[in-house]
N, CA, C and O atoms as CSV, one atom per row, in Angstrom:
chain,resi,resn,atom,element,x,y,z
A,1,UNK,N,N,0.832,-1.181,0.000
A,1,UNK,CA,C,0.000,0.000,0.000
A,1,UNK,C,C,0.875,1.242,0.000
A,1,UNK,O,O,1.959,1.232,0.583
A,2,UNK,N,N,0.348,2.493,-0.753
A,2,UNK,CA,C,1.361,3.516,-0.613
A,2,UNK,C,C,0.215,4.661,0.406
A,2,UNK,O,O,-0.835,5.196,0.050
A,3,UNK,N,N,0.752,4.709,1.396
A,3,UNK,CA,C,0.638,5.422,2.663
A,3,UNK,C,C,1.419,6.812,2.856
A,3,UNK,O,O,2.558,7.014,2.433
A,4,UNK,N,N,0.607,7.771,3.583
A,4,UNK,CA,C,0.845,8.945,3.628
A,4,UNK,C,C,0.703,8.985,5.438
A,4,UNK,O,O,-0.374,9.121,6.018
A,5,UNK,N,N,1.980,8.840,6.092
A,5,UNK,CA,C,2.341,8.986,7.396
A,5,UNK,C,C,2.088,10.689,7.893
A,5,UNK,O,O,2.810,11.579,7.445
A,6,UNK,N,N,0.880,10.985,8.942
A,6,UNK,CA,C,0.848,12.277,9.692
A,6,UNK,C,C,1.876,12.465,10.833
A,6,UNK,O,O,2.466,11.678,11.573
A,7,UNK,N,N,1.859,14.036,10.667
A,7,UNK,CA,C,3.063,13.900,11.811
A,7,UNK,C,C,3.268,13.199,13.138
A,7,UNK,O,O,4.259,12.729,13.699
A,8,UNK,N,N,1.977,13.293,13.445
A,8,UNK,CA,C,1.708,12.636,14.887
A,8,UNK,C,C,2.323,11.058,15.108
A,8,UNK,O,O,2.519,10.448,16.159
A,9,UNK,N,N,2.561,10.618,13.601
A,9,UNK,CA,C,2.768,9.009,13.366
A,9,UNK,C,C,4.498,9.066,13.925
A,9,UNK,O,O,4.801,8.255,14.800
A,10,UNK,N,N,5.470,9.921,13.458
A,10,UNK,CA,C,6.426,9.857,13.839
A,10,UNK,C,C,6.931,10.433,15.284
A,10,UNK,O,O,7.840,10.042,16.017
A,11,UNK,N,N,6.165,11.321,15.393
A,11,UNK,CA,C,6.176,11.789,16.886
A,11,UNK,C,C,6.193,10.962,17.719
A,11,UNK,O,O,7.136,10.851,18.502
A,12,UNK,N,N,5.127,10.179,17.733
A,12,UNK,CA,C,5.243,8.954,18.877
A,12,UNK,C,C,6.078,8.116,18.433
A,12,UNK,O,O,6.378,7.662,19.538
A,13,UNK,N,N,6.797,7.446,17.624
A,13,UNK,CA,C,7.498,6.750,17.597
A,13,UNK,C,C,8.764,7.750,18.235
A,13,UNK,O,O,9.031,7.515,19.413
A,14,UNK,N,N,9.275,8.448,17.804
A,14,UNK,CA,C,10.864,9.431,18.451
A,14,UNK,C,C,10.601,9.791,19.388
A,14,UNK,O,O,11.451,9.355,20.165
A,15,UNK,N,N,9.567,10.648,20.152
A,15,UNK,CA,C,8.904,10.222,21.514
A,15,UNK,C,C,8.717,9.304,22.336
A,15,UNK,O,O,8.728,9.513,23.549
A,16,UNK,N,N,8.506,8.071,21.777
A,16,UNK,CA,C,8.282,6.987,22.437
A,16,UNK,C,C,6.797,7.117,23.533
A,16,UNK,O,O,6.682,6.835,24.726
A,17,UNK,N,N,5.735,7.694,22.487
A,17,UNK,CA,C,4.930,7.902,23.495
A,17,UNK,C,C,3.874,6.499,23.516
A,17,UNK,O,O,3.377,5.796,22.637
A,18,UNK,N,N,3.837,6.513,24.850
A,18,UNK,CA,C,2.518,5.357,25.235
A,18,UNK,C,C,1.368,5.423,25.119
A,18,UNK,O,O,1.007,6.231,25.975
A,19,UNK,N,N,0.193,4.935,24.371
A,19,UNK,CA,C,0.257,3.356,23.992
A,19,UNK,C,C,0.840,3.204,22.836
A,19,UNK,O,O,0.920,2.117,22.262
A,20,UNK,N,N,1.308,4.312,22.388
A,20,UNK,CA,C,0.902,4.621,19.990
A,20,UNK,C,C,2.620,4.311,19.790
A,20,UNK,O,O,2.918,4.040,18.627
A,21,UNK,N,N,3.565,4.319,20.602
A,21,UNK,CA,C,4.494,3.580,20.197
A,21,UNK,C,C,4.937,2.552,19.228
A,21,UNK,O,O,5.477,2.731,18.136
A,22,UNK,N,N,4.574,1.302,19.893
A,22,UNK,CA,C,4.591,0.093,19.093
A,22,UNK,C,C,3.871,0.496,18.009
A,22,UNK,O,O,4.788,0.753,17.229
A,23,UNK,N,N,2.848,0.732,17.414
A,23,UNK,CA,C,2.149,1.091,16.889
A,23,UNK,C,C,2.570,2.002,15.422
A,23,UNK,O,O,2.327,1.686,14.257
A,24,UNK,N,N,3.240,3.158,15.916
A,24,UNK,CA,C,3.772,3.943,14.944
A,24,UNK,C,C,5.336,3.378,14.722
A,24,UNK,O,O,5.865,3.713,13.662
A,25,UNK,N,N,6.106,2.553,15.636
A,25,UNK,CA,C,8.005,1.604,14.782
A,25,UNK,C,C,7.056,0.753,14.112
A,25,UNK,O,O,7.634,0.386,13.089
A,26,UNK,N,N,5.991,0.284,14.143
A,26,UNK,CA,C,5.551,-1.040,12.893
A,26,UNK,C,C,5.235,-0.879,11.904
A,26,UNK,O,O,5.551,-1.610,10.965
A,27,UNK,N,N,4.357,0.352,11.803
A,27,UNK,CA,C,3.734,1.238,10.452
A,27,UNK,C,C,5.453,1.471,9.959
A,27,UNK,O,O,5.989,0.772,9.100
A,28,UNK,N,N,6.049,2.440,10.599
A,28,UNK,CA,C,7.584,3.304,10.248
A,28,UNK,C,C,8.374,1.679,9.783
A,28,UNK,O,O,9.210,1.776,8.885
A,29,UNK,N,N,8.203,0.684,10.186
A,29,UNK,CA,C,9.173,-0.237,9.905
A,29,UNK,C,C,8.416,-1.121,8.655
A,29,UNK,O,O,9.236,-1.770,8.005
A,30,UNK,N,N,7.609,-1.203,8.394
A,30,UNK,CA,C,6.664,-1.470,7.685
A,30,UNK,C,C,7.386,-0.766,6.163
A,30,UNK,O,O,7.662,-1.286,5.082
A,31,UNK,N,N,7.526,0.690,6.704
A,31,UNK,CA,C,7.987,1.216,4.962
A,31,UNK,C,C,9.447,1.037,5.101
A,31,UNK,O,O,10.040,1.250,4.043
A,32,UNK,N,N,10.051,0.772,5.900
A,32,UNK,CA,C,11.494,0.810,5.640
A,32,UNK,C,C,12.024,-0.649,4.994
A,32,UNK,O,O,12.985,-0.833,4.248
A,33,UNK,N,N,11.226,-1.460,5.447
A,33,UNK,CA,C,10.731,-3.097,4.819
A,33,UNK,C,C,10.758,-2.986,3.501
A,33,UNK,O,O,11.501,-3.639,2.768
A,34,UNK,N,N,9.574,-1.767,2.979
A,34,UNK,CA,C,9.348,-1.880,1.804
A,34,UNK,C,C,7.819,-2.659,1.631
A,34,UNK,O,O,7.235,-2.442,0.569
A,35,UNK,N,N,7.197,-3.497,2.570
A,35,UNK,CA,C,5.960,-3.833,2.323
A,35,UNK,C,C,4.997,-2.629,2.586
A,35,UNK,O,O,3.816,-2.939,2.430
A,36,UNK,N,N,5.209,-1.386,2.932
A,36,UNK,CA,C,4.071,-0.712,2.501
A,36,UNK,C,C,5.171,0.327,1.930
A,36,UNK,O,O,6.353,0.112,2.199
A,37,UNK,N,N,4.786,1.529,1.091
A,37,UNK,CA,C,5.314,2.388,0.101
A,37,UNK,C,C,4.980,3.431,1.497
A,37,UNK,O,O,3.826,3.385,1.923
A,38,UNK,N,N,5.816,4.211,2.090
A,38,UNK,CA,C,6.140,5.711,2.564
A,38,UNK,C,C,5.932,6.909,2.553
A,38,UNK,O,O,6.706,7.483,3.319
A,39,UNK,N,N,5.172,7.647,1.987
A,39,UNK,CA,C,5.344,8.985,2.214
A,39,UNK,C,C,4.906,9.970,3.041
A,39,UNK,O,O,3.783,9.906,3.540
A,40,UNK,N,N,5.747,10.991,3.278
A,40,UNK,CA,C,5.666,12.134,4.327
A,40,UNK,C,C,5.500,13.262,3.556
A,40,UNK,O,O,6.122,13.254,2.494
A,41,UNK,N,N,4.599,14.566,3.887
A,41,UNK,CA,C,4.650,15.823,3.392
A,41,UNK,C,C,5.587,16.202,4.046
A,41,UNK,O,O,5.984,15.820,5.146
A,42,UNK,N,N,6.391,17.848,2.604
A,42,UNK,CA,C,7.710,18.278,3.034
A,42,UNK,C,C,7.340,19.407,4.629
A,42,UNK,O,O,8.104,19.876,5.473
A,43,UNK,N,N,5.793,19.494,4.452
A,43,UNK,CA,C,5.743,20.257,5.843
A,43,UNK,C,C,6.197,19.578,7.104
A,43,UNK,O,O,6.916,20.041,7.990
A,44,UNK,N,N,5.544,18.190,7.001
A,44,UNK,CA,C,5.904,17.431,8.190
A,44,UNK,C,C,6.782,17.227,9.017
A,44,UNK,O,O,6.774,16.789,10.168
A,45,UNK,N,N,7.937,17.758,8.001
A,45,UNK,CA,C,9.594,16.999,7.972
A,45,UNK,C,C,9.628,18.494,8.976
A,45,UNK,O,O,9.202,18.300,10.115
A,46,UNK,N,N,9.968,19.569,8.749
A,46,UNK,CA,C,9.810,20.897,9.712
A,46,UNK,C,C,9.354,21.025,10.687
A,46,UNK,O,O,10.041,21.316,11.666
A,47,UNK,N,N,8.036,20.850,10.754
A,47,UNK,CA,C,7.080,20.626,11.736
A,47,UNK,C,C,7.687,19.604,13.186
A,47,UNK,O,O,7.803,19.809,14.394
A,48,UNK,N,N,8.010,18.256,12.093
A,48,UNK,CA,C,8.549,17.549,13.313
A,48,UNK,C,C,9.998,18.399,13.681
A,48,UNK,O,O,10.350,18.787,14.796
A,49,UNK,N,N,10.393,18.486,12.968
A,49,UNK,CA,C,11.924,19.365,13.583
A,49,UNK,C,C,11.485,19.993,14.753
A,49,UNK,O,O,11.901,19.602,15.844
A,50,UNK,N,N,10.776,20.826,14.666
A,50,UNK,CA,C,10.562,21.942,15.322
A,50,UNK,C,C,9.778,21.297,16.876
A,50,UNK,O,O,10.246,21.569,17.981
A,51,UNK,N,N,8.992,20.743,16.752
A,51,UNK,CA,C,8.125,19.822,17.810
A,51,UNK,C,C,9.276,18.932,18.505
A,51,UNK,O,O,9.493,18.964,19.716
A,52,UNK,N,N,9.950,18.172,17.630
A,52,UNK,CA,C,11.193,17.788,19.052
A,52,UNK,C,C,12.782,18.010,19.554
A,52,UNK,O,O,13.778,17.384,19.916
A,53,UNK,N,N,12.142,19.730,19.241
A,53,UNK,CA,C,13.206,20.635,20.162
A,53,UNK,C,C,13.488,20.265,21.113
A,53,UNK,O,O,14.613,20.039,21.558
A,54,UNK,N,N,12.113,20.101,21.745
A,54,UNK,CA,C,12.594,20.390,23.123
A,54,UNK,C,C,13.124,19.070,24.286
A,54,UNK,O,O,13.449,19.027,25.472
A,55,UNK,N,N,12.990,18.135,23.203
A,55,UNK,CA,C,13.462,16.181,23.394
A,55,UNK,C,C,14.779,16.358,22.659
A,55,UNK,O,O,15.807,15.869,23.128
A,56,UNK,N,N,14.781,16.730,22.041
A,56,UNK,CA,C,16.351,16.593,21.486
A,56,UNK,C,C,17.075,17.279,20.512
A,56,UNK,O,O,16.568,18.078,19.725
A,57,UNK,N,N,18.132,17.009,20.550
A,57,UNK,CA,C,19.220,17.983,19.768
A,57,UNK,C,C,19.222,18.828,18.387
A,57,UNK,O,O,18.120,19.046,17.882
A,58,UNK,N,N,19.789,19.069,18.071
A,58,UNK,CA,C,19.356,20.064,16.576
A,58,UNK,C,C,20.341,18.665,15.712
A,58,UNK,O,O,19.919,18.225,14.643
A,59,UNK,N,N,21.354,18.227,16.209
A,59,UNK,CA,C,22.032,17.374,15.454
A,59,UNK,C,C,21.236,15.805,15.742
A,59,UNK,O,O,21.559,14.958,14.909
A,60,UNK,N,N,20.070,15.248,17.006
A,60,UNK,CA,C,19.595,14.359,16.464
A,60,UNK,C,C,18.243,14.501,15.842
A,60,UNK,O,O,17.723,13.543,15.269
A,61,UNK,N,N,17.461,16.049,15.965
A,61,UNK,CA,C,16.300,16.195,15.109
A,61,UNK,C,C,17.051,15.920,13.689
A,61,UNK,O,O,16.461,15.072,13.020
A,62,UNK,N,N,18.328,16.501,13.031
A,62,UNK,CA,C,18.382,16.278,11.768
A,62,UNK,C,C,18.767,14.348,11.371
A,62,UNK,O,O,18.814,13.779,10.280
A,63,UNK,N,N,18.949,13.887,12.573
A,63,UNK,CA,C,19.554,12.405,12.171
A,63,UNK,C,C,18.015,11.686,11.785
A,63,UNK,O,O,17.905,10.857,10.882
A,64,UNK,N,N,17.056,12.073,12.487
A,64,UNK,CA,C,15.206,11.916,12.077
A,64,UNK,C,C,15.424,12.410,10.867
A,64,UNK,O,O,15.749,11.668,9.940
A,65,UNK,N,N,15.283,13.639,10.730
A,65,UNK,CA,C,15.123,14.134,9.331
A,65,UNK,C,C,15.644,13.019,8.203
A,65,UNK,O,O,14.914,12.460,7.383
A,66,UNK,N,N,16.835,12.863,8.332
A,66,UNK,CA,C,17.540,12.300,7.319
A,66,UNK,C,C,17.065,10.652,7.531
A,66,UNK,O,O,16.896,9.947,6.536
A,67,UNK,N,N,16.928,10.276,8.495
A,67,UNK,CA,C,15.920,9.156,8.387
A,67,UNK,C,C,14.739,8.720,7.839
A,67,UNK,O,O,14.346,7.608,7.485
A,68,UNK,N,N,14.143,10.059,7.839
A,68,UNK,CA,C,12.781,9.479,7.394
A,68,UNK,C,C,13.018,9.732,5.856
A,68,UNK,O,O,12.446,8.980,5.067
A,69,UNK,N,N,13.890,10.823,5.340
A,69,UNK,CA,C,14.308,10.774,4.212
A,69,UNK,C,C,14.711,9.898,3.207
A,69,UNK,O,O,14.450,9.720,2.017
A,70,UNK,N,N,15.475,9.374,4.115
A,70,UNK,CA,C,16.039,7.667,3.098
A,70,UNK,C,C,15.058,6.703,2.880
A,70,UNK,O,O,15.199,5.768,2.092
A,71,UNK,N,N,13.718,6.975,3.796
A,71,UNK,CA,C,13.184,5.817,3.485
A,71,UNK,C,C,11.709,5.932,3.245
A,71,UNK,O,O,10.892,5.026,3.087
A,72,UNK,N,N,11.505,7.443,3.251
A,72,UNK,CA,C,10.194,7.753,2.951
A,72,UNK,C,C,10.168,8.659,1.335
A,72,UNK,O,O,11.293,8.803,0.855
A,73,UNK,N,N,9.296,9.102,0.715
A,73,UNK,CA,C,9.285,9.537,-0.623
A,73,UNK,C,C,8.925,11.121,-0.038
A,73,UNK,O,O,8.106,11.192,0.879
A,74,UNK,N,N,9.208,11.705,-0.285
A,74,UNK,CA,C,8.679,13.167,0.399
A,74,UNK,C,C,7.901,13.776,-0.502
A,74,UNK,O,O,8.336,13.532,-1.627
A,75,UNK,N,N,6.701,14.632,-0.534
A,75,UNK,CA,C,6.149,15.645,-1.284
A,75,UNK,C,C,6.399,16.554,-0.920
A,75,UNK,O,O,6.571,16.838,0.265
A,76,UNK,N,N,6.526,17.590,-2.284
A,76,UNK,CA,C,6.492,18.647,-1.383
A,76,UNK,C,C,5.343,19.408,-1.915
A,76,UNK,O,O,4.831,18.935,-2.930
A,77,UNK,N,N,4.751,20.672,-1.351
A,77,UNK,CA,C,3.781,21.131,-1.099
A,77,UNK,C,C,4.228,22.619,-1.930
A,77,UNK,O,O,5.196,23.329,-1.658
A,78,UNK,N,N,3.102,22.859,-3.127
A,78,UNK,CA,C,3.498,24.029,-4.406
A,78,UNK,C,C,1.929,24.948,-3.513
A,78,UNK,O,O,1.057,24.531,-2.751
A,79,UNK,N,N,2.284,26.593,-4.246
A,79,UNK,CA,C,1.554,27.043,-3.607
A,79,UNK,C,C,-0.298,27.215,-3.895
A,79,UNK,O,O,-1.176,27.745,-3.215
A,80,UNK,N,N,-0.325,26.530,-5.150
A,80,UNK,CA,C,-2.033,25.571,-5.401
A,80,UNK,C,C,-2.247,25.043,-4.321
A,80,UNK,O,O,-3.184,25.450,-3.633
A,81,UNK,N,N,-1.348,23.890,-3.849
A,81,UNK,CA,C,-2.175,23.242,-2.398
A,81,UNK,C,C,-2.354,24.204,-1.871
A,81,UNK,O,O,-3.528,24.198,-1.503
A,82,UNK,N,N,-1.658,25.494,-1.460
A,82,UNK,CA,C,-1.802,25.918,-0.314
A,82,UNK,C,C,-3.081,26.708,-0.680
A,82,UNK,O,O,-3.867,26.839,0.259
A,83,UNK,N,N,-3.431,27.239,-1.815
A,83,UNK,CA,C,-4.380,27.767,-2.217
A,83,UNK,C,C,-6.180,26.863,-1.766
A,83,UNK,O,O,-7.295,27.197,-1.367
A,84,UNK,N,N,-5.572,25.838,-2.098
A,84,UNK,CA,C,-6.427,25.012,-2.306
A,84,UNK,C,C,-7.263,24.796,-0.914
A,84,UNK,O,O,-8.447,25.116,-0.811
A,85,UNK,N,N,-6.678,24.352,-0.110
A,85,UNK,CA,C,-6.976,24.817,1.207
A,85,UNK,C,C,-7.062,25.651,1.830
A,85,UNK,O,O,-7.448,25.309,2.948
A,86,UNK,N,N,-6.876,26.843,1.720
A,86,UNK,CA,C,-7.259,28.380,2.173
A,86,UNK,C,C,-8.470,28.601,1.658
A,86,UNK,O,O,-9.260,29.076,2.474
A,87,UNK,N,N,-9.025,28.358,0.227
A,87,UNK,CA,C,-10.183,28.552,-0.551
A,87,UNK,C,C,-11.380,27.529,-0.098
A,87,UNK,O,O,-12.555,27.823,-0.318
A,88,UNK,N,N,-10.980,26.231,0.593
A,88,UNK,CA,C,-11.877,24.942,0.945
A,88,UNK,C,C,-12.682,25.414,2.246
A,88,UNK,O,O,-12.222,25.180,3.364
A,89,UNK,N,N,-13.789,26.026,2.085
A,89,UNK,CA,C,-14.457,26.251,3.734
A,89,UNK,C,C,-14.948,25.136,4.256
A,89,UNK,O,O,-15.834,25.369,5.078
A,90,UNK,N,N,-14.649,23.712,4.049
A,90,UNK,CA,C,-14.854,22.311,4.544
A,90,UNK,C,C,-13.516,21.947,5.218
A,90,UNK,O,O,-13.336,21.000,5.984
A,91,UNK,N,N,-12.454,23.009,4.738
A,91,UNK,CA,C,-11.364,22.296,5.216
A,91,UNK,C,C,-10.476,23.621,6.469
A,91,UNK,O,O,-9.941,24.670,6.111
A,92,UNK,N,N,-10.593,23.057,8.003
A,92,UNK,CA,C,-10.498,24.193,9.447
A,92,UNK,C,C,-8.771,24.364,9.613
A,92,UNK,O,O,-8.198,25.100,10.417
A,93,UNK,N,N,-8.341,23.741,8.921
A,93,UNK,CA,C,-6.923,23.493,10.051
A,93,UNK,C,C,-6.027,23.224,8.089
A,93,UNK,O,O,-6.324,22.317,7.311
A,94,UNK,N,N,-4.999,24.315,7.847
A,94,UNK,CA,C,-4.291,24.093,7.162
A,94,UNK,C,C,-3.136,22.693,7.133
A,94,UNK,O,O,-2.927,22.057,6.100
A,95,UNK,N,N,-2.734,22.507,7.930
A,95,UNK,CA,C,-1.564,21.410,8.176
A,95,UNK,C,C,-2.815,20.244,7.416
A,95,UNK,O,O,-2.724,19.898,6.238
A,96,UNK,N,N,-3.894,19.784,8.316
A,96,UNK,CA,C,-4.287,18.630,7.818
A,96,UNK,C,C,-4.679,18.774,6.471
A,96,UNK,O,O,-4.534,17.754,5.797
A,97,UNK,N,N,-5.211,19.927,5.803
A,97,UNK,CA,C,-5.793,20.023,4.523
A,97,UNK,C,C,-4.342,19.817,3.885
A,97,UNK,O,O,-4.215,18.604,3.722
A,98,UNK,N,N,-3.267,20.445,3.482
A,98,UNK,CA,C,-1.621,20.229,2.918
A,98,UNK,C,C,-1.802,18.536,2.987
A,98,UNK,O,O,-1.391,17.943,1.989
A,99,UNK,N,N,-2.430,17.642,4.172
A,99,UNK,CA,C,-1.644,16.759,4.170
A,99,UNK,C,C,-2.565,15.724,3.361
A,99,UNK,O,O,-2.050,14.793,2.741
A,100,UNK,N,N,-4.092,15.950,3.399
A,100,UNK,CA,C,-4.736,15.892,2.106
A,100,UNK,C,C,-4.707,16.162,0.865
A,100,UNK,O,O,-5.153,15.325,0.081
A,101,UNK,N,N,-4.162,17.424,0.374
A,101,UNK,CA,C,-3.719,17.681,-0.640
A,101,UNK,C,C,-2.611,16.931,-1.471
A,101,UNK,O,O,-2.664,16.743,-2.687
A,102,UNK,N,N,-1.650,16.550,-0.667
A,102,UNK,CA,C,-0.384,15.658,-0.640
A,102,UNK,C,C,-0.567,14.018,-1.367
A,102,UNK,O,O,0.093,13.429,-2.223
A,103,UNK,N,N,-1.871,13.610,-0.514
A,103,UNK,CA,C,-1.958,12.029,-0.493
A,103,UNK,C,C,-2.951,12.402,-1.523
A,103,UNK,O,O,-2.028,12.387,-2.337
A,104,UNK,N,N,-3.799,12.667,-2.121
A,104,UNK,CA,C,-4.747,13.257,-3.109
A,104,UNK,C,C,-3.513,13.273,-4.275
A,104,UNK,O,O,-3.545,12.500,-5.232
A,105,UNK,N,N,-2.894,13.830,-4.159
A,105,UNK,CA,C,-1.580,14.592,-5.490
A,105,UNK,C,C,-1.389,13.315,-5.803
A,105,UNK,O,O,-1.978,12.965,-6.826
A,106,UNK,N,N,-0.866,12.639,-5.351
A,106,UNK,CA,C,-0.034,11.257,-5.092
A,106,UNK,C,C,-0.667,9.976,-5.489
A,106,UNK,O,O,0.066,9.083,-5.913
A,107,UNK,N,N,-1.974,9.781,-5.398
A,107,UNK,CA,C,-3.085,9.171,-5.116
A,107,UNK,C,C,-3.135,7.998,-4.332
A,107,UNK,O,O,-3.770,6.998,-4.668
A,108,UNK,N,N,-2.368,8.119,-3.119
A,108,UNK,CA,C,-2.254,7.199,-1.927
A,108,UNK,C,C,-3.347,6.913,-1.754
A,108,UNK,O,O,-4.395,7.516,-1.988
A,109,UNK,N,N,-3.038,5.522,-1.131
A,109,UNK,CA,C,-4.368,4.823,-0.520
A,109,UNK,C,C,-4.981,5.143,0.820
A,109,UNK,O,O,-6.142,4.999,1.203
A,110,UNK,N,N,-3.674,5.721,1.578
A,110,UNK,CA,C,-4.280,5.993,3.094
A,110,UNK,C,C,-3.097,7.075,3.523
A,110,UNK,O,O,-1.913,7.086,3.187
A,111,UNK,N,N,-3.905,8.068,4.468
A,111,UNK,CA,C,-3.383,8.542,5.535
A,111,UNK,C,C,-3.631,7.960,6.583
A,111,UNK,O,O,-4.692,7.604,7.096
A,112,UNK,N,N,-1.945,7.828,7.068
A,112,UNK,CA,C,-2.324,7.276,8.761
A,112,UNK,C,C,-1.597,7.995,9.962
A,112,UNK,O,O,-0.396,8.235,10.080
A,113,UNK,N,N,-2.643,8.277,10.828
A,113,UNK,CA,C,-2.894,9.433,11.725
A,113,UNK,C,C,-3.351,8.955,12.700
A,113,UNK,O,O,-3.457,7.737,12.553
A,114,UNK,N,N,-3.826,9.436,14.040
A,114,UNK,CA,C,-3.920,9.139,14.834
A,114,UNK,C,C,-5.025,9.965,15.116
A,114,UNK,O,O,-5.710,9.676,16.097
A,115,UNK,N,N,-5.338,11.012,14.377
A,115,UNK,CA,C,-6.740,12.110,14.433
A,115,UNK,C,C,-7.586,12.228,13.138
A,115,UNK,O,O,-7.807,13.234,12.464
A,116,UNK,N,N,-8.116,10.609,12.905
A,116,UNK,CA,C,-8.837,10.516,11.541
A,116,UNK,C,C,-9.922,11.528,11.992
A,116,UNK,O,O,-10.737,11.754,11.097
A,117,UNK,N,N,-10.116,12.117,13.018
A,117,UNK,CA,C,-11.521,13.171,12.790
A,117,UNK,C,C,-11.633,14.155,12.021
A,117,UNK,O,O,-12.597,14.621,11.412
A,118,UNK,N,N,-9.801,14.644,12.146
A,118,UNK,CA,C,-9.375,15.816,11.275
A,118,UNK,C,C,-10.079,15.906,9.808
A,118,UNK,O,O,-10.646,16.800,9.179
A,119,UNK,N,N,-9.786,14.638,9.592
A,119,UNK,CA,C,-9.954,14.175,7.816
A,119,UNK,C,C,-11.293,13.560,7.131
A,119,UNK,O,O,-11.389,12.826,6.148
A,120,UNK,N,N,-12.119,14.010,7.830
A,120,UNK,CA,C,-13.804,13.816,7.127
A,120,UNK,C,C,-13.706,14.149,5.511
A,120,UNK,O,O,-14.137,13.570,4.513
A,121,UNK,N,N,-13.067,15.150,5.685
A,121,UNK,CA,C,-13.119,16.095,4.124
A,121,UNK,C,C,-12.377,15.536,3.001
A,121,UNK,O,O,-12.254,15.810,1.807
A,122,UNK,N,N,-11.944,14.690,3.774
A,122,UNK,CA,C,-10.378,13.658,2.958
A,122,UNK,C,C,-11.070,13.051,1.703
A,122,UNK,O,O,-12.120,12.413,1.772
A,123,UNK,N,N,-10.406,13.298,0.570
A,123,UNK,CA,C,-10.298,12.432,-0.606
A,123,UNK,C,C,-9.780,11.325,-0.847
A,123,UNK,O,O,-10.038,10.693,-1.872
A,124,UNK,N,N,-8.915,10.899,0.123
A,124,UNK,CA,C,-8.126,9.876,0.314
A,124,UNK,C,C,-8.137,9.834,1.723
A,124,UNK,O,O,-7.806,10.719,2.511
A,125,UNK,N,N,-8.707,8.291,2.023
A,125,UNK,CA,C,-9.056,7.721,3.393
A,125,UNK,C,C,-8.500,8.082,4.189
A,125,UNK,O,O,-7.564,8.713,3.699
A,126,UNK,N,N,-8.425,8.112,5.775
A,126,UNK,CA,C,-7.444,8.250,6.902
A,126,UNK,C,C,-8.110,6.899,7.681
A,126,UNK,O,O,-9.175,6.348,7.957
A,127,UNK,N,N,-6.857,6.817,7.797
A,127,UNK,CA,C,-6.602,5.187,9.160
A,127,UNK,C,C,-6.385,5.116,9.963
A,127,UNK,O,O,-6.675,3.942,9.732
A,128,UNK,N,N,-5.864,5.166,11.745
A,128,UNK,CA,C,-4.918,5.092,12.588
A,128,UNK,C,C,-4.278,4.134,12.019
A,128,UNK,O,O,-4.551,3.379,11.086
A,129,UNK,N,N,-2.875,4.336,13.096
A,129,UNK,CA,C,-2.347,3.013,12.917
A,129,UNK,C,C,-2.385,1.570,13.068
A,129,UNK,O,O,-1.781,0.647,12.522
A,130,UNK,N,N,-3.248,1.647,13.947
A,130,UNK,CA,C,-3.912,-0.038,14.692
A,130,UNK,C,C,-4.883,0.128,13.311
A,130,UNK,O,O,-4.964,-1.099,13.250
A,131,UNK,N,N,-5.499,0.465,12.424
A,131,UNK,CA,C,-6.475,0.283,11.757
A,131,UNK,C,C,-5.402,-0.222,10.107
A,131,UNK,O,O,-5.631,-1.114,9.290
A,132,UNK,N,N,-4.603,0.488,10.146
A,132,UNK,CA,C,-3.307,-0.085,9.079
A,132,UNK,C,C,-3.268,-1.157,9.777
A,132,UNK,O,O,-4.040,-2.042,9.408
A,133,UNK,N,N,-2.527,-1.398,10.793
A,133,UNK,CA,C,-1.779,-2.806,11.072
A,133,UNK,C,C,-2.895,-3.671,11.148
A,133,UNK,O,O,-2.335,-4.669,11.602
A,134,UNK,N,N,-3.975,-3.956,11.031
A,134,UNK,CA,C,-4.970,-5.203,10.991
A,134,UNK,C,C,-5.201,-4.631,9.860
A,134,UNK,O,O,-6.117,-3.913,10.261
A,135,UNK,N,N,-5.038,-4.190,7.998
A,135,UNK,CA,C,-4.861,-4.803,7.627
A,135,UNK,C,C,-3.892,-5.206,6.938
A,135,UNK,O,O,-4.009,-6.053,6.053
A,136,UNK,N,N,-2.864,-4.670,7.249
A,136,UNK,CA,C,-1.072,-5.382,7.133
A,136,UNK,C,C,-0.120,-5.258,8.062
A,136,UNK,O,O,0.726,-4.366,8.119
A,137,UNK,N,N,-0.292,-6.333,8.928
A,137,UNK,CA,C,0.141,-6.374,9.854
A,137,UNK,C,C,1.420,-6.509,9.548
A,137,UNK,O,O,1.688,-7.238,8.593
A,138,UNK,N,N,2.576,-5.804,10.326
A,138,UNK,CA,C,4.310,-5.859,10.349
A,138,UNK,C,C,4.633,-5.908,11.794
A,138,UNK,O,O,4.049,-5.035,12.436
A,139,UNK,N,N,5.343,-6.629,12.427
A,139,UNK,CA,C,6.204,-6.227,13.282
A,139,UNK,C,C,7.803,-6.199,13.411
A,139,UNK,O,O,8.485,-6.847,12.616
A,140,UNK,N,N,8.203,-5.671,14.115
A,140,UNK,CA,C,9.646,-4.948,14.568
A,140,UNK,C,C,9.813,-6.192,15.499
A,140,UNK,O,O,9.128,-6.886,16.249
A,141,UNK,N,N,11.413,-6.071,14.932
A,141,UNK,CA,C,12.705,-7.177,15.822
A,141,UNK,C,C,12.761,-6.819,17.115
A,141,UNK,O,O,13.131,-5.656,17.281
A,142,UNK,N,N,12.506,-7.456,18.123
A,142,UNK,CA,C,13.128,-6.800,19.021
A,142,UNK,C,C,14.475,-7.044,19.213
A,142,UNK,O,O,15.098,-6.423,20.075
């Protein structure tokens, strides 16, 4: 499946936040596998920079960066999307509309997020991650 990872998906994994942990290294290991196809919007990649300041370094936010780089496909975001969503009065919150716009461009099968409420408006489905992993399930080595 080619999947469109929200920020929140990597957050908890570099966070290590509880319960969405496991959850978001299986999806993340999942594309590094290669059994599901990767991609991240180029906002995301910033966004997360910026969000784990305050967890960690400027030299290991960029070792993420360059991680998810190698193994994710990145879009990046021209200023039509951004149009596109400024003009959408269905669509409240710019970040999630970009990240619709993105998986729409692309014509991914799923966004996976952890706030499918965001994405009613979505042209392209949203999943959590427990809703990906039942139905392709991956797990990580321990």
């Amino acid at each position: 499946m080619k999947i469109l990872l929200d920020t929140n998906v990597f957050i908890d994994m570099f966070q290590k936040r509880q319960p969405f942990m496991e959850f978001a290294a299986n999806i993340i290991s999942s594309c590094v596998q290669k059994t599901n196809i990767g991609y991240v919007s180029a906002h995301s990649l910033s966004d997360l920079f910026y969000i784990l300041r305050k967890d960690f370094s400027s030299a290991e936010r960029k070792e993420c960066v360059r991680f998810i780089c190698t193994y994710f496909e990145v879009i990046s975001e021209h200023k039509t999307d951004f149009l596109a969503v400024a003009n959408n009065e269905r669509v409240l919150d710019m970040e999630d509309g970009l990240q619709m716009q993105c998986a729409a461009a692309y014509n991914l099968d799923y966004i996976v997020t952890r706030n499918v409420k965001d994405f009613v408006n979505s042209g392209v489905p949203a999943i959590t991650p427990a809703e990906l992993l039942a139905l392709s399930p991956v797990y990580i080595e321990n």
